[in-house]
VEXDREN-2710 file (C-alpha; in Angstrom, 1 decimal):
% VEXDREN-2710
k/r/px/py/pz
1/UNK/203.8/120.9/99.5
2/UNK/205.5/123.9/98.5
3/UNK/204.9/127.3/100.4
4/UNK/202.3/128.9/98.2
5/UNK/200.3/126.2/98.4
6/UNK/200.2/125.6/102.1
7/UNK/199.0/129.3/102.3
8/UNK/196.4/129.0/99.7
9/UNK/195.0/125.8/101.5
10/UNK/195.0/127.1/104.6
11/UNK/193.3/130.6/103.2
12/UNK/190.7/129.0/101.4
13/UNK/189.3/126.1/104.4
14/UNK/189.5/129.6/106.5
15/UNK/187.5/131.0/104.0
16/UNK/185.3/128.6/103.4
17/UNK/184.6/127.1/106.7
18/UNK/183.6/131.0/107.6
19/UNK/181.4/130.8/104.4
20/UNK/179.8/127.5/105.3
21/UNK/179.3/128.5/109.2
22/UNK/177.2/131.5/108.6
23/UNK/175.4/130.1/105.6
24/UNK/174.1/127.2/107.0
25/UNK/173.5/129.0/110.6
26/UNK/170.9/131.2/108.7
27/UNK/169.1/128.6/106.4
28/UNK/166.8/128.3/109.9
29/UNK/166.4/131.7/110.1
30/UNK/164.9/132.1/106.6
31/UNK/162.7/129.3/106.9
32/UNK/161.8/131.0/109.8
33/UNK/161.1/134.5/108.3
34/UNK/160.1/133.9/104.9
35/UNK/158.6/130.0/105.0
36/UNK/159.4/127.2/103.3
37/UNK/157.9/127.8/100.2
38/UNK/160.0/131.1/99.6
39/UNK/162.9/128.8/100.1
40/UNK/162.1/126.8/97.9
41/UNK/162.3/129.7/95.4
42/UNK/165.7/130.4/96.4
43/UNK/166.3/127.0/95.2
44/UNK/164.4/127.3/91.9
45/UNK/167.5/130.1/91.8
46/UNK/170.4/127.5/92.4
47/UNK/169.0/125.4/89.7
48/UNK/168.7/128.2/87.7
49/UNK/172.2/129.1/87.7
50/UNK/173.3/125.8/87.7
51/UNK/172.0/125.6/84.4
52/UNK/173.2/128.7/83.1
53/UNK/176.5/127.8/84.0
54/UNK/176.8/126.3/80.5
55/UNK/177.2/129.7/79.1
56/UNK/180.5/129.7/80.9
57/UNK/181.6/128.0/77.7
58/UNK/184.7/127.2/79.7
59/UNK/186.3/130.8/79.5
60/UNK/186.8/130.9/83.7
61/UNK/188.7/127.6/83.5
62/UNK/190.7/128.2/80.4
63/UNK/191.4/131.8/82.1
64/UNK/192.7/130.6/85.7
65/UNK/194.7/127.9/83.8
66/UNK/196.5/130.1/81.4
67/UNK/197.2/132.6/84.0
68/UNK/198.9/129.8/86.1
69/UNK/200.8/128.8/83.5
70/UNK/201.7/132.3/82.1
71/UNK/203.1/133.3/85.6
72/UNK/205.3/130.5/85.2
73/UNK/207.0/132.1/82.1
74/UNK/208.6/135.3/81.7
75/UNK/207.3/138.2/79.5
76/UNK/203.8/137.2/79.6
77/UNK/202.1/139.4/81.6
78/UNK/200.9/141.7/78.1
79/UNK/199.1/138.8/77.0
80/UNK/197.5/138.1/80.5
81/UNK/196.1/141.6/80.6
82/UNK/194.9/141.0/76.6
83/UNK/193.3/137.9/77.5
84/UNK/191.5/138.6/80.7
85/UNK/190.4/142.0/78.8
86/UNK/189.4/139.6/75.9
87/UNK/187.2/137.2/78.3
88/UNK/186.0/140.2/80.4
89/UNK/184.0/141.6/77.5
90/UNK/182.6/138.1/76.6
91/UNK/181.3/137.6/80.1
92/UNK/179.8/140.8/80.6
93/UNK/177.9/140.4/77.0
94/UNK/176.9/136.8/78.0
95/UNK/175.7/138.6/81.8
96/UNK/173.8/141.3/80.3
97/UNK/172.2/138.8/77.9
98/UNK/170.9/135.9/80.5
99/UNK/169.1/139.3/82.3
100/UNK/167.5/140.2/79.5
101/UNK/166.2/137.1/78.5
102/UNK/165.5/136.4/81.9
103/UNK/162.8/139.3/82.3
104/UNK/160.9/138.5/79.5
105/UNK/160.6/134.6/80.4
106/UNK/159.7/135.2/83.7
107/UNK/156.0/135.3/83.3
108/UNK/156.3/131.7/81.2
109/UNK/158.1/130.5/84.1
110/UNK/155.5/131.3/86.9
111/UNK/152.9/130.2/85.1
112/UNK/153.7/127.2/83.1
113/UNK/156.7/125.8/85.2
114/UNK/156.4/126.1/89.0
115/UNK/154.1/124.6/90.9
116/UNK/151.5/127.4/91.6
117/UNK/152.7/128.2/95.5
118/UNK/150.0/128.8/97.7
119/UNK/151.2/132.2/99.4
120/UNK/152.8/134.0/96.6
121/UNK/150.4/135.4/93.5
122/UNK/151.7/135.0/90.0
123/UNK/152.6/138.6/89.8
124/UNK/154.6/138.4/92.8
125/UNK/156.4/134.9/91.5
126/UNK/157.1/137.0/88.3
127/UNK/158.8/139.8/89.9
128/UNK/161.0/137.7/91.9
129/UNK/162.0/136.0/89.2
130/UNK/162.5/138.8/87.2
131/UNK/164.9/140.3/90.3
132/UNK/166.6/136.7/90.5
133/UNK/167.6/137.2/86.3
134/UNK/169.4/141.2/87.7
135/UNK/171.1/139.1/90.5
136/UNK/172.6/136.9/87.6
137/UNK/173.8/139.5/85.8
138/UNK/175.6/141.5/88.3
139/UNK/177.0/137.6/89.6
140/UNK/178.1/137.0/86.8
141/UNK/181.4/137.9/86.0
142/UNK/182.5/137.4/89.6
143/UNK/183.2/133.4/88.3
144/UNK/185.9/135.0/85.6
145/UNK/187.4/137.3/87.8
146/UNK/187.7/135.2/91.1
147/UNK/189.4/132.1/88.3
148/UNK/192.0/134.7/87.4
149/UNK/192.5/135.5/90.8
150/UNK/192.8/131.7/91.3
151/UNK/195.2/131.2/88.5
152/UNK/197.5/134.1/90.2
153/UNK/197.8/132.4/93.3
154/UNK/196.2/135.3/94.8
155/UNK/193.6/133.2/96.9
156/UNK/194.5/135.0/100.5
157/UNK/193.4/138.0/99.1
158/UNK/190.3/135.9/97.3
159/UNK/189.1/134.2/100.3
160/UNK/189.1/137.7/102.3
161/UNK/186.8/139.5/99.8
162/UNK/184.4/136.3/99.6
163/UNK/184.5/135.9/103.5
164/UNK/183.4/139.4/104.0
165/UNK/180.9/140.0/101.0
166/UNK/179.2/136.4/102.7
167/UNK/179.0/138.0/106.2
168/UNK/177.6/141.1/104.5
169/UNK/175.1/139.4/102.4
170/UNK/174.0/136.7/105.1
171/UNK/174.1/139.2/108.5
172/UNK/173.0/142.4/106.4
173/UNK/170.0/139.6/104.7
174/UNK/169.1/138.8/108.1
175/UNK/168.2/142.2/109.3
176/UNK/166.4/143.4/106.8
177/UNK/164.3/140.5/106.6
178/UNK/163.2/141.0/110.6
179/UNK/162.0/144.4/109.0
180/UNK/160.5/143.6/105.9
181/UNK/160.2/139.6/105.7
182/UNK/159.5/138.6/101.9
183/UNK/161.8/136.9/98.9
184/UNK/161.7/140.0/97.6
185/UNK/163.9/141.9/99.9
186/UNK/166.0/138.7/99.7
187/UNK/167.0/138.9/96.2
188/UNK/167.2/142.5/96.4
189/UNK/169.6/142.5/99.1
190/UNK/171.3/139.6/96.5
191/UNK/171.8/142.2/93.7
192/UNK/174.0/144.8/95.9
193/UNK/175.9/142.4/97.3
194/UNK/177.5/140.6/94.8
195/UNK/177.5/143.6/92.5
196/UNK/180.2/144.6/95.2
197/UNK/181.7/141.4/95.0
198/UNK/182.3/141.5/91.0
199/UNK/183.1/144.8/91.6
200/UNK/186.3/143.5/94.4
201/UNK/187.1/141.2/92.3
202/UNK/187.5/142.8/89.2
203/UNK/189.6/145.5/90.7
204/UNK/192.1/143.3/92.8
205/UNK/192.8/141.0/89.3
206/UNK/193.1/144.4/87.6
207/UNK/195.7/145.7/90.1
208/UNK/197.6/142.4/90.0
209/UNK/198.1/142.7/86.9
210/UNK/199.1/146.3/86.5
211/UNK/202.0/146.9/84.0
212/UNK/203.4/150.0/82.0
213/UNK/202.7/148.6/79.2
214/UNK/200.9/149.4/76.4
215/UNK/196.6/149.4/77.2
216/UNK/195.0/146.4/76.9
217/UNK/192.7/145.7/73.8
218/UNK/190.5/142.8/72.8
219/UNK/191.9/140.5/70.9
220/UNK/190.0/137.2/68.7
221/UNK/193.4/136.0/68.1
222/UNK/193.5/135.1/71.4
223/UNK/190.4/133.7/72.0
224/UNK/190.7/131.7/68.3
225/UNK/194.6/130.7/70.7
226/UNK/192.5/128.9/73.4
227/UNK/189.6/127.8/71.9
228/UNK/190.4/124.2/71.5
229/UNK/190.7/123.5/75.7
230/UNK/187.6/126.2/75.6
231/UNK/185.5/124.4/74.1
232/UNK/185.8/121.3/75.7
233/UNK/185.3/123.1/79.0
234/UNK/182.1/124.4/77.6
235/UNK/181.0/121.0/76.5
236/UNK/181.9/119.0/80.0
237/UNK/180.0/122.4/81.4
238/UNK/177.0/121.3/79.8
239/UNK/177.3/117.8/80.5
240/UNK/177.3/118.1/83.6
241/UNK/174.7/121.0/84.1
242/UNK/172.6/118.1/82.4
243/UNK/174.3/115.5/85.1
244/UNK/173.7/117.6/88.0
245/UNK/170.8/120.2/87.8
246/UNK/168.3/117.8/85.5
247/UNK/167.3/116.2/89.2
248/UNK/166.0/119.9/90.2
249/UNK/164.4/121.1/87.3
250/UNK/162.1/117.9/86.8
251/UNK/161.7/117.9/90.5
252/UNK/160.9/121.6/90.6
253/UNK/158.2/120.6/87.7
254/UNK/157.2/117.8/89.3
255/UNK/156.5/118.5/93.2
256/UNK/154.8/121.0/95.1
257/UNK/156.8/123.7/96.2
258/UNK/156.7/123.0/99.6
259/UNK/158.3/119.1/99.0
260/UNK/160.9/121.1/96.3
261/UNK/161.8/122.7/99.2
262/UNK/162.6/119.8/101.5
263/UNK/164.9/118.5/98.8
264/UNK/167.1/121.5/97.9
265/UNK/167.5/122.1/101.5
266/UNK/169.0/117.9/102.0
267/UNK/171.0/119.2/98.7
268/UNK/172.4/122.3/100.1
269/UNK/173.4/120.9/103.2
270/UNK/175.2/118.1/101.7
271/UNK/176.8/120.7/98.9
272/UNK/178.2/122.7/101.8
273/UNK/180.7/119.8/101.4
274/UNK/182.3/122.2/98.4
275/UNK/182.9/124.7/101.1
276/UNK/186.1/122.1/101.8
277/UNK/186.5/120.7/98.5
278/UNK/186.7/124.1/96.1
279/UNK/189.4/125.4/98.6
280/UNK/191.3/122.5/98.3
281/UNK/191.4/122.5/94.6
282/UNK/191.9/126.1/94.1
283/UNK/194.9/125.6/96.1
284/UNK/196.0/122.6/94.2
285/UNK/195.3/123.2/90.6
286/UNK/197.1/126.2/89.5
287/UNK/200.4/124.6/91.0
288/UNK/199.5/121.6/88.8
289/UNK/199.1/123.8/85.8
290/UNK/202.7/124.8/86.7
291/UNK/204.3/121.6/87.1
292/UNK/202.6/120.2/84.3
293/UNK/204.6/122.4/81.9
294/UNK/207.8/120.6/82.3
295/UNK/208.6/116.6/81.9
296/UNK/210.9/117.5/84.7
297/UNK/208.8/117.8/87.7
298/UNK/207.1/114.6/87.3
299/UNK/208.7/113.6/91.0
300/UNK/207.2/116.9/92.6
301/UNK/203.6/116.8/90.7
302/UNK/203.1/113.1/91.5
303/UNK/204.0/113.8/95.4
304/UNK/201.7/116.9/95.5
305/UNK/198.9/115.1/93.6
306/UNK/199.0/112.0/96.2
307/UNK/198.9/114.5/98.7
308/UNK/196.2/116.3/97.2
309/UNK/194.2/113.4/97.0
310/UNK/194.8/112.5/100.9
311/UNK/194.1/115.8/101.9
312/UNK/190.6/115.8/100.1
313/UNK/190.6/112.5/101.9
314/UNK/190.7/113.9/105.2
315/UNK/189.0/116.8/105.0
316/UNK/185.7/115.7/103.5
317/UNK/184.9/111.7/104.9
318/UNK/184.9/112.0/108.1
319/UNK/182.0/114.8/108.1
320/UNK/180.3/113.6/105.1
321/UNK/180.1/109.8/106.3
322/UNK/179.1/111.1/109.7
323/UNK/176.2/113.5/108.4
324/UNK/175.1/110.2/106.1
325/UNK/175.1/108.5/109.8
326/UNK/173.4/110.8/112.2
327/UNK/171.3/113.4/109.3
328/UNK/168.1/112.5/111.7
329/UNK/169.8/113.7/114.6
330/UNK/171.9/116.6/112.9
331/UNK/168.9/118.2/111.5
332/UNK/166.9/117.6/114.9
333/UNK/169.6/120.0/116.6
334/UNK/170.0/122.0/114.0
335/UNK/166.1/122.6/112.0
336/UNK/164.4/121.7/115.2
337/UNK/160.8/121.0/113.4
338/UNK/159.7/117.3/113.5
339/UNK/158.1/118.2/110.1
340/UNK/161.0/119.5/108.1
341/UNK/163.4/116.1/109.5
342/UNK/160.9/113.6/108.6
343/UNK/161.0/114.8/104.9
344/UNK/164.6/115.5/104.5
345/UNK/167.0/112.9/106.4
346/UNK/167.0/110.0/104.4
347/UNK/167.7/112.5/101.0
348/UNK/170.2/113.9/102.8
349/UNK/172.1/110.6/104.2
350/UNK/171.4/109.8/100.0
351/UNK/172.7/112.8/98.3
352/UNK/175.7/113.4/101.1
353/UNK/177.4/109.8/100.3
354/UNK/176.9/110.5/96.4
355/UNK/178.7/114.7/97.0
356/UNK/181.2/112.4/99.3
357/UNK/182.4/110.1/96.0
358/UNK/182.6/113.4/94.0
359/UNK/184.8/115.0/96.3
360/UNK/187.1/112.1/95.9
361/UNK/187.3/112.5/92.0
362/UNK/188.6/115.7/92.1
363/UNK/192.3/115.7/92.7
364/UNK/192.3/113.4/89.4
365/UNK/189.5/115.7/87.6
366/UNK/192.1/119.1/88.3
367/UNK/195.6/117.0/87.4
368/UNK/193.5/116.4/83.9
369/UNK/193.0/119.9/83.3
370/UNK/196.3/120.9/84.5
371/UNK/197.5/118.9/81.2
372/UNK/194.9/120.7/78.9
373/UNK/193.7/117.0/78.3
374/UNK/189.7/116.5/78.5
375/UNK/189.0/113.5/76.6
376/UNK/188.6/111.2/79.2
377/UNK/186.0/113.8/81.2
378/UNK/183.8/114.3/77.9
379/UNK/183.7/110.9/76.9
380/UNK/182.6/109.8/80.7
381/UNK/180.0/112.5/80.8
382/UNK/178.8/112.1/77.6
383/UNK/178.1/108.5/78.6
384/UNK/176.7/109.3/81.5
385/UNK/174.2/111.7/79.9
386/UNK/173.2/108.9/77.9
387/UNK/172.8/106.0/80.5
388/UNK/171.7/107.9/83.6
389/UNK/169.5/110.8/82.3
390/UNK/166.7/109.0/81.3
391/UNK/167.1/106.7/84.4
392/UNK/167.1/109.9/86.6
393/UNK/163.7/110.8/84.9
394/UNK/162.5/107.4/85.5
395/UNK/163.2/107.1/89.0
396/UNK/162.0/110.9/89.9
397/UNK/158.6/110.3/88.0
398/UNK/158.1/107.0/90.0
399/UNK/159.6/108.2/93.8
400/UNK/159.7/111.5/93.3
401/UNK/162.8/113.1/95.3
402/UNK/164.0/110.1/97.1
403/UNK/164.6/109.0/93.1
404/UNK/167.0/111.1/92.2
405/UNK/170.0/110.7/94.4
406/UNK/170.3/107.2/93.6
407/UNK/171.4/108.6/90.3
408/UNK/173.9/110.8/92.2
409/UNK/175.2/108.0/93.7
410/UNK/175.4/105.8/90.6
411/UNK/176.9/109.1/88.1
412/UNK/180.0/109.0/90.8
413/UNK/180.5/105.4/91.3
414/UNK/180.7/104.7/87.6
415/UNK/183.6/107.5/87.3
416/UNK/185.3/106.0/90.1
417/UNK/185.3/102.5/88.7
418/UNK/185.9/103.4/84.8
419/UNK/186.7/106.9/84.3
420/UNK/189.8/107.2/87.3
421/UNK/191.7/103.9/85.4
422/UNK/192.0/105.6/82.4
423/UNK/193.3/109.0/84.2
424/UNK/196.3/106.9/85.7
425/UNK/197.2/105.0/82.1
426/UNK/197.1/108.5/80.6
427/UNK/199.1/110.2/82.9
428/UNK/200.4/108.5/86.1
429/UNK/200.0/104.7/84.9
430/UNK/202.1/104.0/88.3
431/UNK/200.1/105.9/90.6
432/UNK/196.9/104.2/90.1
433/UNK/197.2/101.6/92.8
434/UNK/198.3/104.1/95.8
435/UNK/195.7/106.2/94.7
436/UNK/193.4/103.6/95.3
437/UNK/194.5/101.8/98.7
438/UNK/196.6/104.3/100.4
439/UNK/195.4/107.4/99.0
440/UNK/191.3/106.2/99.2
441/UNK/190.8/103.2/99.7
442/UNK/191.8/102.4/103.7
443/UNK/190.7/106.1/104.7
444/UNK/187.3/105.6/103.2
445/UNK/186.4/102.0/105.1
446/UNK/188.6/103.4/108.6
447/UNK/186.5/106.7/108.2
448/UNK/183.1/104.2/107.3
449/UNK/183.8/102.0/110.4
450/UNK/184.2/104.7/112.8
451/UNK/180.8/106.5/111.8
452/UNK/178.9/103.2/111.7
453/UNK/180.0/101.8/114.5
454/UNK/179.2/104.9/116.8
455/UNK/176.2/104.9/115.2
456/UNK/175.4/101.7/116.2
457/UNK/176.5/102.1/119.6
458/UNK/174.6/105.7/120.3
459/UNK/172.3/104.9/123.1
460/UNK/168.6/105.4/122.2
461/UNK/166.8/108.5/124.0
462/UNK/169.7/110.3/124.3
463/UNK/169.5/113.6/125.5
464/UNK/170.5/116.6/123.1
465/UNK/173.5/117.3/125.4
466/UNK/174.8/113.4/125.0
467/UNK/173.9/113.4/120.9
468/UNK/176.1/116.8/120.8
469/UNK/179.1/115.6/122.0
470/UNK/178.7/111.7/120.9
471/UNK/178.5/113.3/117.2
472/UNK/181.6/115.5/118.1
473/UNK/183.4/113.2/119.5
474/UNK/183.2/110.6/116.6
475/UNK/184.2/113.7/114.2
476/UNK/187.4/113.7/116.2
477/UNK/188.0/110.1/116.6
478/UNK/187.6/109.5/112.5
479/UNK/189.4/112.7/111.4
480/UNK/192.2/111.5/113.7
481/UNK/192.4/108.0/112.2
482/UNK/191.9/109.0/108.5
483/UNK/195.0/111.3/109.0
484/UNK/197.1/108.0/110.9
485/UNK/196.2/105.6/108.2
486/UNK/197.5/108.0/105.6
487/UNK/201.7/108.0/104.5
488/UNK/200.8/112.0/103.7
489/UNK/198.6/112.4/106.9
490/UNK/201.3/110.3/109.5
491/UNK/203.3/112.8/107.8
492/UNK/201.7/116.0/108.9
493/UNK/201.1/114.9/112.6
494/UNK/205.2/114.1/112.8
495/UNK/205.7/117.7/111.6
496/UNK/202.8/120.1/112.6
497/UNK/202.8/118.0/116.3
498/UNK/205.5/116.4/117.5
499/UNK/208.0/119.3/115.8
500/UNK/206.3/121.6/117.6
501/UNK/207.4/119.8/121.2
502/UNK/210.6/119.7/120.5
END
């Protein structure tokens, strides 16, 4: 791996282990202050911008990879500034718009859509949802800015803003909610903080790309330039909005608020999986943008993509096999309620395994786009869309949440099986079988054996003490052999361990 993008992996699984340490330490703390009903309306929010993330219309991924590319060629940084001036204004329109429409729904939405919570009066659910469309627009933009940050290879700087606006927002949510303990101040607290965080972000992109040129205009000719790979990012958006956030609005429409919440917090849980898998591709995708530029650095991209593969590999099995393993026991230390663990293990054993396969389709998912190619993407999630939606709304209607991350599970085993095949004939026809045995396939059923087998072997009525370091010690054990059964990972320990003794 070259320099830049040893640095940017190591900055971002700094950043994001920080981010994932303090979010998840203060989940208890909310449910705590606020209940679990007003969690449950912080999900209601997730899903909410989960589906709005279709109004991306792929400007943030057509922005970070034209950036990457762009900084590989000289005298392009004019038309950098032009098109992340061009894209600015469109986000900031489409920002201003989703709040807007946002306060006028919100008394539709309390009444008609969520389940009518038993502590919190219509008026109240209106105004907090009203609060949650103002968080949206001030978040907004943040996604455009931090991708041209991305694209830069400026993630060091990235992961320091994002690590401090998260200890801000969580610690600074915290205290105010000792004082005054209601959603409201929760979403409140929401709006300053990442206002400051678009805020940072825009101004650090800005300053990168300072020139003494002429000013910077909007330009259609530009956006007219890119609107091919555009649009296709917006259409995969929505396809997979529809893939991934139709399990939380039926179950939002379908379940009391109380069981809602139970489910989005197994799913937030198991998403704090992306704290490891976005830093890994951030680091890896704008140096595949790069490399795929020229037919001579087939050699180099191929290495860095197996590598980038193992490494995703590593990083994510081992602690997504063993929360499938030992979710009863984790969220016994962790939640401490009898109540809360009997309604959430099993979906989060479920939905962890299914976030698990998905971080494995990744490496392939970011070498596509590093080519501008998204025909295989659409046509897989356009199929999927048409097989698996109405079977998610089949299986939700009939088992309610334990339904729908069967279809989780299903969506990414039907990529992995069909979709990854046709990656490797399109680009790396030659690849395809290290990707599968060395690169997945032996780390997956090492890592597998290890977490079942210590599983299995856990003596019953164990103290909290013994379960603490049992779990810890199987982390260790599976991380250790996923990195010896990989070529990239035997390759690591020779240089990062025994170079060091010598």
């Amino acid at each position: 791996m070259s320099d830049s993008v040893k640095k940017n992996v190591i900055a971002n699984i700094y950043g994001k282990a920080w981010t994932s340490i303090i979010s998840l330490a203060v989940v208890p703390i909310y449910i705590k202050l606020i209940g679990i009903e007003a969690y449950g309306l912080i999900g209601v929010y997730m899903s909410i911008l989960g589906l709005l993330a279709v109004l991306d219309m792929g400007l943030s991924s057509t922005l970070s990879r034209e950036l990457a590319r762009q900084s590989f060629t000289d005298g392009s940084r004019h038309e950098s500034r032009n098109l992340v001036r061009t894209l600015e204004l469109v986000y900031w329109g489409v920002g201003v718009a989703i709040g807007v429409v946002m306060f006028f729904l919100s008394p539709l939405i309390a009444k008609s859509w969520i389940q009518h919570p038993k502590g919190i009066s219509i008026d109240d659910l209106t105004n907090v949802l009203r609060i949650m469309g103002l968080v949206i627009t001030v978040q907004w933009p943040a996604s455009l800015y931090s991708g041209g940050l991305m694209g830069l290879q400026r993630q060091v700087l990235l992961n320091w803003i994002r690590v401090s606006i998260v200890t801000l927002q969580h610690g600074g949510g915290v205290l105010l909610l000792l004082v005054y303990p209601s959603i409201t101040t929760y979403f409140v607290w929401q709006i300053v903080m990442n206002g400051l965080q678009t805020l940072l972000f825009a101004g650090f992109l800005w300053k990168t790309l300072s020139s003494e040129e002429q000013r910077t205009c909007f330009r259609i000719d530009l956006l007219k330039k890119h609107w091919h790979f555009a649009a296709n990012m917006a259409v995969i958006s929505i396809l997979i909005s529809i893939l991934t956030q139709l399990d939380k609005v039926l179950l939002s429409r379908m379940l009391t608020l109380q069981m809602f919440g139970y489910y989005m917090l197994a799913f937030n849980i198991a998403s704090s999986l992306n704290y490891i898998i976005s830093p890994l591709y951030n680091a890896f995708y704008p140096r595949f943008c790069q490399l795929a530029v020229s037919k001579d650095y087939y050699d180099s991209l191929s290495s860095l993509y197996h590598k980038g593969c193992q490494l995703m590999c590593a990083a994510v099995l081992p602690i997504a096999l063993l929360i499938a393993c030992y979710s009863e026991q984790i969220l016994t230390l962790w939640i401490r309620d009898p109540v809360v663990v009997e309604n959430t293990h099993v979906l989060l054993s479920m939905i962890v395994i299914g976030t698990a396969l998905n971080a494995i389709l990744t490496m392939p998912y970011a070498l596509q786009l590093a080519y501008g190619y998204t025909k295989i993407v659409l046509v897989q999630n356009i199929i999927c869309v048409i097989v698996l939606a109405p079977l998610l709304i089949v299986l939700a209607k009939n088992y309610g949440a334990k339904g729908a991350p069967i279809v989780w599970l299903l969506l990414n085993t039907g990529v992995f099986i069909f979709a990854i095949p046709a990656m490797h004939r399109r680009f790396m026809q030659h690849e395809m079988k290290k990707w599968y045995v060395l690169d997945v396939g032996i780390p997956f059923l090492t890592v597998s054996l290890v977490s079942f087998m210590s599983y299995m072997l856990l003596p019953s009525a164990s103290s909290m003490i013994f379960s603490t370091v049992w779990i810890s010690i199987t982390l260790i054990l599976s991380t250790c052999l996923c990195l010896v059964v990989m070529p990239a990972g035997r390759g690591w320990i020779r240089l990062y361990l025994f170079k060091k003794t010598i």
